[in-house]
N, C-alpha and C positions, 0 to 999 in steps of 0.2 A: 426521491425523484418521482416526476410526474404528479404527485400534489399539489395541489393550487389554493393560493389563496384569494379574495376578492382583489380584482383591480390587476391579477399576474397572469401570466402565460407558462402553464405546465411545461416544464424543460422538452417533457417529448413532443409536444406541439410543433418544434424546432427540428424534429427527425420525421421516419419514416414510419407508415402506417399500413395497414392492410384488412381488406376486406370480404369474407367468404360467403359465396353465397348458390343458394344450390337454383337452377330455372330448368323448365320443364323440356327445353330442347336447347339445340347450340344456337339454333337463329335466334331465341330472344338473348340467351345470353349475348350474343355478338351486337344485336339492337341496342340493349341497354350499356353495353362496353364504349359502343359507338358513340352518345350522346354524352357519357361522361367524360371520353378521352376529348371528343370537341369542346367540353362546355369545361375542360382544363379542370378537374376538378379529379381524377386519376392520369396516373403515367401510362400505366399497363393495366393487360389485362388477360390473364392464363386463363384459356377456358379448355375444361378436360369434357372431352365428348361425350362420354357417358361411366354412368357410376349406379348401383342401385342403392337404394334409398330405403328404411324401416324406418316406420316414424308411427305415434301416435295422430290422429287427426278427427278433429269430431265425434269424441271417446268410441275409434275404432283403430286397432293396428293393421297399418298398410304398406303399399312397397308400390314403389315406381321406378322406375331409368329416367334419372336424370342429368342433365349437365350441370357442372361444378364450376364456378369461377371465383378468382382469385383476384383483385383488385389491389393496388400498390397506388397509393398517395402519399400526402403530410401527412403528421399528424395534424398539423393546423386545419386540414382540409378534411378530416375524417368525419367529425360527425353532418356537415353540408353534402359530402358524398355517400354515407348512408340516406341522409334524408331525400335523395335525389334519388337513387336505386329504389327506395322505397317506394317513388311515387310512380316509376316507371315501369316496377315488377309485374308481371301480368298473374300472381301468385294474390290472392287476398289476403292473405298471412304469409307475406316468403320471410325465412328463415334469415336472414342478413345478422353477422357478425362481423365487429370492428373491432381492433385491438391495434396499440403502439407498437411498434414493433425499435424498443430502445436498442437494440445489440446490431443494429446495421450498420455496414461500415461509411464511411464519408462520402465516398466516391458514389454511391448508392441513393444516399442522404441527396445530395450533390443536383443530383440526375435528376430525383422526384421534384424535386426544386424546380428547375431551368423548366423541367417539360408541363408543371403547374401554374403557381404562382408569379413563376421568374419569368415565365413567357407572354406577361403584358408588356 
């Protein structure tokens, strides 16, 4: 499951998806939440206020408060909604991770649907 071969659609293509990603305050997270949920491309979008942050960065370790957000697509629509956070991050390097999320139930599946792709 979730393998593809040329020419095929990864099974979880067809389910639910999610995307994590850390921005420097809550207004760009809600900025960038905002242009994905119009432009149908996420359902949702949790964003936690604040979190602090240890990270490597330009071989120095550092720390920041930042906000965390959480992004609910397709998978069909996942890697087009990473590549759109990407360009909208106000981060030069932001941190964005995607993954299928196969164990979601229908109703769920359902939803990401209708509020994405299913709502042209």
């Amino acid at each position: 499951m979730g393998r593809t071969c040329a020419g095929t659609a990864r099974v979880s293509d067809n389910g639910a998806a999610l995307i994590w990603c850390p921005f420097p305050d809550v207004e760009s997270a809600k900025a960038a939440a905002q242009v994905l949920l119009e432009e149908r491309l996420v359902a949702c979008a949790n964003i936690a206020p604040a979190m602090t942050s240890v990270f490597r960065y330009k071989d120095k370790v550092q720390s920041a408060t930042e906000a965390g957000a959480l992004f609910k697509t397709t998978g069909a629509l996942l890697d087009a909604a990473i590549e759109r956070l990407a360009a909208l991050h106000p981060y030069d390097t932001p941190a964005i991770s995607g993954w299928h999320a196969d164990s979601a139930p229908q109703t769920t599946v359902g939803w990401l649907h209708d509020e994405t792709v299913g709502g042209d």
